[in-house]
N, CA and C atoms as a LAMMPS dump frame, in Angstrom:
ITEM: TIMESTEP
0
ITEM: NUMBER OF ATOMS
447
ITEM: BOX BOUNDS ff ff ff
-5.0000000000000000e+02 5.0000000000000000e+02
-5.0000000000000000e+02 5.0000000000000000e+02
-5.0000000000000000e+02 5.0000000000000000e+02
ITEM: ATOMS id mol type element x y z
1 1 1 N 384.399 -88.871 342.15
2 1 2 C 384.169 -88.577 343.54
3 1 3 C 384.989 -89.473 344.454
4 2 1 N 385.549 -90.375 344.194
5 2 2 C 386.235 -91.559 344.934
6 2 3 C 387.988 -90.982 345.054
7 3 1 N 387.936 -90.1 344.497
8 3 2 C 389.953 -89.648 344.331
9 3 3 C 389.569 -88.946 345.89
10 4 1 N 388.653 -87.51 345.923
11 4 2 C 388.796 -86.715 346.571
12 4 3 C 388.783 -87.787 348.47
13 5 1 N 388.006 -88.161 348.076
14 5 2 C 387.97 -89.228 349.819
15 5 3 C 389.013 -89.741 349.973
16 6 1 N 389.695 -90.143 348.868
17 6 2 C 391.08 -91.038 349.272
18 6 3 C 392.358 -89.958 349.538
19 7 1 N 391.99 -88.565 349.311
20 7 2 C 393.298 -87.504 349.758
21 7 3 C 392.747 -87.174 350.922
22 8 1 N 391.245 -87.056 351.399
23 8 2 C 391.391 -86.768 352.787
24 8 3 C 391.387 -87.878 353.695
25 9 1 N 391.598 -88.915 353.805
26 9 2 C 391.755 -89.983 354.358
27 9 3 C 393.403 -90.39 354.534
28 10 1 N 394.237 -89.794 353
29 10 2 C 395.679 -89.879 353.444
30 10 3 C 396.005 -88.791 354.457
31 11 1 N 395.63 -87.433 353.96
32 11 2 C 396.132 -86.568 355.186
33 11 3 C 395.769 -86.549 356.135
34 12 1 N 394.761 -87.092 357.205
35 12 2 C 394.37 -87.496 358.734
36 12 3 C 395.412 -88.16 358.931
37 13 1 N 395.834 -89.336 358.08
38 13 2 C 396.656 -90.523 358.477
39 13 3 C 398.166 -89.855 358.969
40 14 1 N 398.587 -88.668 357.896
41 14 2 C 400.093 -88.154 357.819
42 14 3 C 399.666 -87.05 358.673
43 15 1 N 398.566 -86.777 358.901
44 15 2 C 398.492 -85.877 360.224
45 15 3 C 398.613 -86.533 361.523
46 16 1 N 398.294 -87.509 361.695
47 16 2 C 398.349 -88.063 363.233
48 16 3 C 399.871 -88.455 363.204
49 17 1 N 400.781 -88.96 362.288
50 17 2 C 402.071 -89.366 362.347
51 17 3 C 403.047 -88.328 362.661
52 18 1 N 402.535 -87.394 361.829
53 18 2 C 403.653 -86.359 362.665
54 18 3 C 403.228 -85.878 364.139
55 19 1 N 401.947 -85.333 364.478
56 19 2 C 401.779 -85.209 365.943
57 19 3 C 402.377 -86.332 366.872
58 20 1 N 402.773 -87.529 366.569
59 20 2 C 403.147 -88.251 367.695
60 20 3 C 404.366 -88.116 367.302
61 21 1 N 405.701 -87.785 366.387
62 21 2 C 406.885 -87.525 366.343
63 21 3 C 407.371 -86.073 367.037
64 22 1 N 406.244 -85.682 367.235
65 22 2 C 406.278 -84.239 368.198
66 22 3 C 406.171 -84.264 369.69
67 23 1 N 405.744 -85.552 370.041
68 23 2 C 405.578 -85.571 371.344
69 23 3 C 406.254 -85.503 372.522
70 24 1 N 405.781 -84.237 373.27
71 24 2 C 406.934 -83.927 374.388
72 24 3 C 406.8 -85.327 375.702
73 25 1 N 406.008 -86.165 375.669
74 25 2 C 406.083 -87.092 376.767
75 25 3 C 406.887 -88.631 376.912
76 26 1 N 408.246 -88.07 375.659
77 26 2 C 409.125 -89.229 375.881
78 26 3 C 410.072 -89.381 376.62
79 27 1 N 410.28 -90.126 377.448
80 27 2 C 411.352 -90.39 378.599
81 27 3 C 412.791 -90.337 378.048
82 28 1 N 413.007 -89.101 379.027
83 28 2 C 414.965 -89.024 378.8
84 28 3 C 415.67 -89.516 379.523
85 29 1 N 416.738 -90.514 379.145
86 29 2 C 417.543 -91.386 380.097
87 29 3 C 418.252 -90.599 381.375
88 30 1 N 418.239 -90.695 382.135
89 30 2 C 418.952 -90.065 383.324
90 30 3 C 420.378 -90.003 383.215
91 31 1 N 420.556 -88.387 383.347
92 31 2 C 422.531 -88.491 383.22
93 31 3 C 423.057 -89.377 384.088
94 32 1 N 424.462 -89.837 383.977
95 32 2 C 424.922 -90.049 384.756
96 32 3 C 425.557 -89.682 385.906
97 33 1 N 425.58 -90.058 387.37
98 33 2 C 426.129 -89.188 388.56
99 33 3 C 427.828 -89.194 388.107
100 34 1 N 427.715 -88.342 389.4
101 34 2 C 429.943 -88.446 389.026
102 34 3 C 430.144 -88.866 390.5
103 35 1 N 429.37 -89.52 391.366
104 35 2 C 429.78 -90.397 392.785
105 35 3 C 428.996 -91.464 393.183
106 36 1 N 429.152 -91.681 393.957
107 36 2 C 428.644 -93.686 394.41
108 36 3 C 427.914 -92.882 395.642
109 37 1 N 426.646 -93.526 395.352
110 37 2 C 425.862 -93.213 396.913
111 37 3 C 426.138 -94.257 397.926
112 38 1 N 426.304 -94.375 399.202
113 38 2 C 426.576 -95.67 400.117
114 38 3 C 426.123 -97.049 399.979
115 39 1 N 424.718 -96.596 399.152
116 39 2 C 424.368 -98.073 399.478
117 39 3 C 424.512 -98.394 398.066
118 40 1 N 425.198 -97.707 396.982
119 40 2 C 425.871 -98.66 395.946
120 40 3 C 426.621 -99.256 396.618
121 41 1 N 427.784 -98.714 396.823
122 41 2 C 428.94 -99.369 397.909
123 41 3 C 428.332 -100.412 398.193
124 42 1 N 427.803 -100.023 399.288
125 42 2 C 427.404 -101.05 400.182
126 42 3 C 427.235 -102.327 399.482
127 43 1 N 425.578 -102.336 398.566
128 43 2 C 425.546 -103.307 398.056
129 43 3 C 426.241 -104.407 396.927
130 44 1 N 427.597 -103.184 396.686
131 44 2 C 428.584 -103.991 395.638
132 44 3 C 429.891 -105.043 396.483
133 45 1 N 429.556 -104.097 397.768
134 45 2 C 430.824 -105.183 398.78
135 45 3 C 430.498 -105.965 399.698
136 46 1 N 428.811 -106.095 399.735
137 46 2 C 428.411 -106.942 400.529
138 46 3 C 428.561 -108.598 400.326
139 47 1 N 428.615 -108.841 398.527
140 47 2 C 428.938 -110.388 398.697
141 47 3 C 430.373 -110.741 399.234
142 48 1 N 431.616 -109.695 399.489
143 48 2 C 432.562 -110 399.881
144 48 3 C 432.837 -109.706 401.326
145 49 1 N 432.03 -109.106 402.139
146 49 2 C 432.689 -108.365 403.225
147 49 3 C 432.498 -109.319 403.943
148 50 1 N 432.223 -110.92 404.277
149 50 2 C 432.29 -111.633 405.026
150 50 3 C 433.876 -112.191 404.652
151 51 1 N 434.419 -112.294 403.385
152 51 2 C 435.449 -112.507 402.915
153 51 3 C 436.441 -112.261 403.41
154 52 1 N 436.149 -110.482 403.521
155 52 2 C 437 -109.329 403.845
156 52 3 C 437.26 -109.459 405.429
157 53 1 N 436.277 -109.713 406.338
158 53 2 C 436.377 -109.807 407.54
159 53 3 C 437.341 -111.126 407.734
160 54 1 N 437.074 -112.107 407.145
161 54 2 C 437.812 -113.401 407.214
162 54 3 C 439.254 -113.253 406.954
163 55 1 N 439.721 -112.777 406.048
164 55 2 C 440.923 -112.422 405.513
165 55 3 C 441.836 -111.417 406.793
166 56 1 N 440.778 -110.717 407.554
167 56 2 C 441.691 -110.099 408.434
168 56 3 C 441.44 -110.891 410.283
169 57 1 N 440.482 -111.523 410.01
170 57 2 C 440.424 -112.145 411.402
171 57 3 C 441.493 -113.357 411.891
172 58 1 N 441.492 -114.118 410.443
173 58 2 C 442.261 -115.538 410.133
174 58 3 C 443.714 -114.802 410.743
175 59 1 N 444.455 -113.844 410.49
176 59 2 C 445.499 -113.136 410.737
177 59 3 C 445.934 -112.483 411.966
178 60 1 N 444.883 -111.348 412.468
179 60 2 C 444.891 -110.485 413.213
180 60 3 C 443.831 -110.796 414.116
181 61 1 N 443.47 -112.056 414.867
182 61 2 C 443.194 -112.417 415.504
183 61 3 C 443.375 -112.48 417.121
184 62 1 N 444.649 -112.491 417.387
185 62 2 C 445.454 -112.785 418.457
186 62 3 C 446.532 -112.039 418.646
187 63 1 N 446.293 -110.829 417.642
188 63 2 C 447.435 -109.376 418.003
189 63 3 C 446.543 -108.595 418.611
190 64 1 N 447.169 -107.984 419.529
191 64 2 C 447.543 -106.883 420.632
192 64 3 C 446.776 -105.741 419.891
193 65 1 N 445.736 -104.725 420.162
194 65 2 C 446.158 -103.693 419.668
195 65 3 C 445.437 -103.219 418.093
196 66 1 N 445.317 -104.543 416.926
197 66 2 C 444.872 -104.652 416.152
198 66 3 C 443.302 -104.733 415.93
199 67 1 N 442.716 -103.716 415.436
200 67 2 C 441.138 -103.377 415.407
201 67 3 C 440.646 -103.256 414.236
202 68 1 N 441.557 -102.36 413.334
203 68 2 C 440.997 -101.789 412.323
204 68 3 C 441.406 -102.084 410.731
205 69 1 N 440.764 -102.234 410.13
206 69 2 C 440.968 -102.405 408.293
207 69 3 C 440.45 -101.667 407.7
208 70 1 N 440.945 -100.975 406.767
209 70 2 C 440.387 -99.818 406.257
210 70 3 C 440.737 -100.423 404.542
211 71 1 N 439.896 -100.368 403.849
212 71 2 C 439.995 -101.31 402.184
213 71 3 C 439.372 -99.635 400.878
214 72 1 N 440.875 -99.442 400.766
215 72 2 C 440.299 -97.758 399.821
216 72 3 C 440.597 -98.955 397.894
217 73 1 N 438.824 -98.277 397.695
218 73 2 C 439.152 -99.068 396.119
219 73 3 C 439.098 -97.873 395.012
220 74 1 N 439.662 -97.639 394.392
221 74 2 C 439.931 -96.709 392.861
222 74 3 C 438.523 -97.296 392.378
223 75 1 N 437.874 -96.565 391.972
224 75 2 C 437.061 -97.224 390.783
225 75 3 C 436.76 -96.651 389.426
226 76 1 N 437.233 -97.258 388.622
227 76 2 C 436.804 -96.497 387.341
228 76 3 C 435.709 -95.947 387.095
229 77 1 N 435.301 -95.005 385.813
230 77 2 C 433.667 -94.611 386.646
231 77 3 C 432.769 -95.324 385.464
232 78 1 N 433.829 -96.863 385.044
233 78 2 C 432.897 -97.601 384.262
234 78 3 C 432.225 -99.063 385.117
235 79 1 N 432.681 -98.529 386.912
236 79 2 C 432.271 -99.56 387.56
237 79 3 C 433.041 -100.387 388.478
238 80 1 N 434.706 -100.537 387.207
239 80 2 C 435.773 -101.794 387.752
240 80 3 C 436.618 -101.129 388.258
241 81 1 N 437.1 -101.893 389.425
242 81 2 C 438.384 -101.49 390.144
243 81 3 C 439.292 -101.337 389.382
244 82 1 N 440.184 -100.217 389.817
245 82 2 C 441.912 -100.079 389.009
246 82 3 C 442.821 -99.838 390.312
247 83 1 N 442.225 -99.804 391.609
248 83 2 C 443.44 -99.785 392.419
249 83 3 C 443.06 -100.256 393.643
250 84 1 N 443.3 -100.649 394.7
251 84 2 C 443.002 -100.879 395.579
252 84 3 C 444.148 -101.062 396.984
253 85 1 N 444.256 -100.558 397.818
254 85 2 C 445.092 -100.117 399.364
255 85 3 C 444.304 -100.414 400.379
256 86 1 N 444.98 -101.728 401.152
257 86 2 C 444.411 -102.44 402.504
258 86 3 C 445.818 -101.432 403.466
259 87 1 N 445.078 -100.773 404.551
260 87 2 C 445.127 -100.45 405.901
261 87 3 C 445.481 -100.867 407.077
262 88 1 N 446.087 -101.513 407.705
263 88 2 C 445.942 -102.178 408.718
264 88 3 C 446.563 -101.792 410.255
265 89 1 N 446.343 -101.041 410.323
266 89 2 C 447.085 -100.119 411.191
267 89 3 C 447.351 -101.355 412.884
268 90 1 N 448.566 -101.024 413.417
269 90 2 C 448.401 -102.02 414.411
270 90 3 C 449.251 -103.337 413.912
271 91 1 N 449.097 -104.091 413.001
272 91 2 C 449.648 -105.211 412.828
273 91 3 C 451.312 -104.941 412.411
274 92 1 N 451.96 -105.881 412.66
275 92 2 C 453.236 -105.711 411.54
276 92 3 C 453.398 -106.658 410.137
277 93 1 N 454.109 -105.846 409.774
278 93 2 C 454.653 -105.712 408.287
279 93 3 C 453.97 -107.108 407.242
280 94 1 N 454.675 -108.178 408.127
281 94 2 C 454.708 -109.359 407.903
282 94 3 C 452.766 -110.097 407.59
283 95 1 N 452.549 -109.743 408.806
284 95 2 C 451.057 -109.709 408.961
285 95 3 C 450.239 -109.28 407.864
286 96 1 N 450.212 -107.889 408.141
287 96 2 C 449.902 -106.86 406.931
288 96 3 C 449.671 -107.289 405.358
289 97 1 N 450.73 -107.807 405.578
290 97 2 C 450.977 -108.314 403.543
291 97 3 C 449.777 -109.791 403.208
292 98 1 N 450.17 -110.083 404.16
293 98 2 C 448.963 -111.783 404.194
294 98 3 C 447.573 -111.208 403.956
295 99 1 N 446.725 -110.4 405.033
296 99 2 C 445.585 -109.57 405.186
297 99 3 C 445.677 -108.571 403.26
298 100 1 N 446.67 -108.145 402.73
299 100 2 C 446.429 -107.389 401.461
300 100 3 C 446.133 -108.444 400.665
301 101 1 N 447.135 -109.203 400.593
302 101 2 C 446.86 -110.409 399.261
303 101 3 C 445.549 -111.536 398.923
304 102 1 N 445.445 -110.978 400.478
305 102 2 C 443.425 -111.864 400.956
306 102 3 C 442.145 -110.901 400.318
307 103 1 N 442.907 -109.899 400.685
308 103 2 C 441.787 -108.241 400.766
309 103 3 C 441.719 -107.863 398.815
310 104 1 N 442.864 -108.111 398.103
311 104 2 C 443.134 -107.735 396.845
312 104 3 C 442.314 -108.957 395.872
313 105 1 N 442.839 -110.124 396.368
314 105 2 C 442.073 -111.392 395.723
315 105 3 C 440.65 -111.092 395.472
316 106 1 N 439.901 -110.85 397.163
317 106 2 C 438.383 -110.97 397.341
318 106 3 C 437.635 -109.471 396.352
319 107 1 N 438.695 -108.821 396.196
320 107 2 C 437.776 -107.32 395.863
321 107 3 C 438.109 -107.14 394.103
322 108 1 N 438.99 -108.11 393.592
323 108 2 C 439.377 -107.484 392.489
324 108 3 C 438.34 -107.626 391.152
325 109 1 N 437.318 -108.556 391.648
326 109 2 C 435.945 -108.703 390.395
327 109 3 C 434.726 -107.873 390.865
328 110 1 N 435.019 -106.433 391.898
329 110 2 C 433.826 -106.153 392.026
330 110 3 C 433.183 -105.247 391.335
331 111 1 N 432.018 -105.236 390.759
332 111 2 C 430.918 -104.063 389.724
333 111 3 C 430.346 -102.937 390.853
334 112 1 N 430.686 -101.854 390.512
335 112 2 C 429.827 -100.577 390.501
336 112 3 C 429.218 -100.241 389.563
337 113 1 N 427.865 -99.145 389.989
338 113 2 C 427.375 -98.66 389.181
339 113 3 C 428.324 -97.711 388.24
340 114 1 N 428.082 -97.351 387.018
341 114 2 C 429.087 -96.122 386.225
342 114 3 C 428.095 -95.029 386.767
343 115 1 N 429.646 -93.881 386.28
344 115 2 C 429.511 -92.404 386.527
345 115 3 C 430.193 -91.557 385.742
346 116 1 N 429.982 -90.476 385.809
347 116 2 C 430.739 -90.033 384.579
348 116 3 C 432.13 -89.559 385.27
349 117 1 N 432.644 -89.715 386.355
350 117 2 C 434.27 -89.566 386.872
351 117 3 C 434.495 -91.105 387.879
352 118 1 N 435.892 -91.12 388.038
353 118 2 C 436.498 -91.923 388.706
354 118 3 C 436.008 -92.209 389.815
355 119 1 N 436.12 -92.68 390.779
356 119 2 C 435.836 -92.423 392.34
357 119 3 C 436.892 -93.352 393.329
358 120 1 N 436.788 -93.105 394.016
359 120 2 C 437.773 -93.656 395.529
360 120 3 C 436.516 -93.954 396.69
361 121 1 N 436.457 -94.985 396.788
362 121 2 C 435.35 -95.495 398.332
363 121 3 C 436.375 -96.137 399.24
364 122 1 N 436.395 -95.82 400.373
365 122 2 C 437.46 -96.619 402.1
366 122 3 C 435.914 -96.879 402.481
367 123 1 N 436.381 -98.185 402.522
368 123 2 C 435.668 -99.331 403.344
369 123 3 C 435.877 -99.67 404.508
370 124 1 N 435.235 -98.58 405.65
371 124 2 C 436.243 -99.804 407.244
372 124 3 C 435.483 -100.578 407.551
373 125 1 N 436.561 -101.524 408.234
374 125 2 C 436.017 -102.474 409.301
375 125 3 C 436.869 -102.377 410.856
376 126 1 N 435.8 -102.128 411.653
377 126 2 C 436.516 -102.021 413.095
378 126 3 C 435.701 -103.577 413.366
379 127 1 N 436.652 -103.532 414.824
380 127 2 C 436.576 -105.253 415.033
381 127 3 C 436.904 -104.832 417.052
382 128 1 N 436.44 -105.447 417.641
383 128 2 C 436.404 -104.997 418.824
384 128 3 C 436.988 -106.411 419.337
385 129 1 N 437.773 -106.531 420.716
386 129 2 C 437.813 -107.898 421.508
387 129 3 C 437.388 -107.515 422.344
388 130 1 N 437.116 -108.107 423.209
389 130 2 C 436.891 -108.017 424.026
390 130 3 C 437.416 -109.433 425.574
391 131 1 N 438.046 -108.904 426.513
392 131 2 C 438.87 -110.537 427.316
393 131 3 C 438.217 -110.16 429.014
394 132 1 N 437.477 -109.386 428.817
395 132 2 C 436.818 -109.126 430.229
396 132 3 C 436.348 -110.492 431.12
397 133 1 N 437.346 -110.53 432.749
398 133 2 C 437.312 -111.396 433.339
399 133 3 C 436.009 -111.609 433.21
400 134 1 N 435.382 -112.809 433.654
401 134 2 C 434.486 -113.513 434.284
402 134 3 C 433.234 -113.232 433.823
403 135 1 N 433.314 -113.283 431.873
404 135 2 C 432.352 -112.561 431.245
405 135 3 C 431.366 -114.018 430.68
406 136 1 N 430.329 -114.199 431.206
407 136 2 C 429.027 -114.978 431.069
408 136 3 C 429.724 -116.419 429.91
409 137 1 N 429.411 -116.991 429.649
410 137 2 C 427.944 -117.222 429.876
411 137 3 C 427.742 -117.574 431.167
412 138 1 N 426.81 -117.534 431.934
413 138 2 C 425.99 -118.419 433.263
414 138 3 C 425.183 -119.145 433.004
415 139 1 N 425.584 -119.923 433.833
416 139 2 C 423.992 -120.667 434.666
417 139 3 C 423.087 -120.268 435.532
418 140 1 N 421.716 -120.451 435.355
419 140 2 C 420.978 -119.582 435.949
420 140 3 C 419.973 -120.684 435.951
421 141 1 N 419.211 -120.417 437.048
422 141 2 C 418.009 -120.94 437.816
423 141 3 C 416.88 -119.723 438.001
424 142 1 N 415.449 -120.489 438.369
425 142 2 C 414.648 -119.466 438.569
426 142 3 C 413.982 -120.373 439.752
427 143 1 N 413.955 -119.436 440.769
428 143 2 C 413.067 -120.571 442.009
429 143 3 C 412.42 -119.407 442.872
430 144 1 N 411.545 -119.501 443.776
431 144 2 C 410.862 -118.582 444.523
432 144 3 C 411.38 -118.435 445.425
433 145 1 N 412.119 -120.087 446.251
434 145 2 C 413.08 -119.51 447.395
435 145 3 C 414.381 -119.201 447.148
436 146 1 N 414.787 -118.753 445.91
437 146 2 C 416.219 -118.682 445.683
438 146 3 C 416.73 -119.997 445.043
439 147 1 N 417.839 -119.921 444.695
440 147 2 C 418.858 -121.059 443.991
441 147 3 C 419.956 -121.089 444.844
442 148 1 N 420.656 -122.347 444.965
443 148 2 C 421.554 -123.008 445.676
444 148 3 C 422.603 -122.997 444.996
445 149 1 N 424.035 -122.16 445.697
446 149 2 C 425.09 -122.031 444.811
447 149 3 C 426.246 -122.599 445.223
């Protein structure tokens, strides 16, 4: 009488093992996209874009005319840069090349997420001056009968 208990005690056991090799509630890894949402971007060029701003302010500071940087990066779609083209519309030639070799240095270790294709992200930066006469700061008083100027 002791055989027969020990075969139904194995097959419960090899019955519950296969029901859980059947189970439809196992998590499937998420494909991969084939583009960069912004705030990948974003958050992959944010440790540099103070860099990036520096590299073109140090330069294009005190030209005429000069506003804009535009930073287009190739990215492999395993993450790493393979190309990268600084913009600088406004500056000359000379200028220009200083602002790339700043812009190429700061960007060339940066990680994206992967995808399953290549991608291209332009990064601008506009930059405004502003030389408007007789623009603040002030001095200022607060009095009930007025201030004395």
């Amino acid at each position: 009488m002791k055989t027969p208990a020990l075969v139904v005690i194995s097959i419960a056991l090899l019955g519950g093992i296969a029901s859980a090799e059947h189970s439809t509630n196992v998590a499937q890894p998420e494909p991969p996209r084939t583009t960069l949402a912004l705030s990948e971007i974003s958050d992959a060029v944010k440790p540099v874009s103070a860099t990036l701003e520096r590299c073109y302010l140090d330069v294009a500071a005190d030209v005429k005319g000069a506003t804009r940087l535009d930073v287009k990066l190739g990215i492999f779609r395993k993450g790493t840069v393979y190309s990268v083209e600084v913009v600088t519309p406004g500056l000359p030639a000379k200028l220009s090349k200083k602002v790339d070799a700043c812009v190429r240095t700061a960007v060339a270790n940066l990680k994206f997420p992967a995808r399953k294709a290549d991608t291209t992200a332009v990064i601008p930066f506009v930059f405004q001056k502003t030389t408007t006469p007789n623009a603040g700061p002030y001095e200022s008083c607060w009095n009930p009968r007025g201030c004395r100027t």
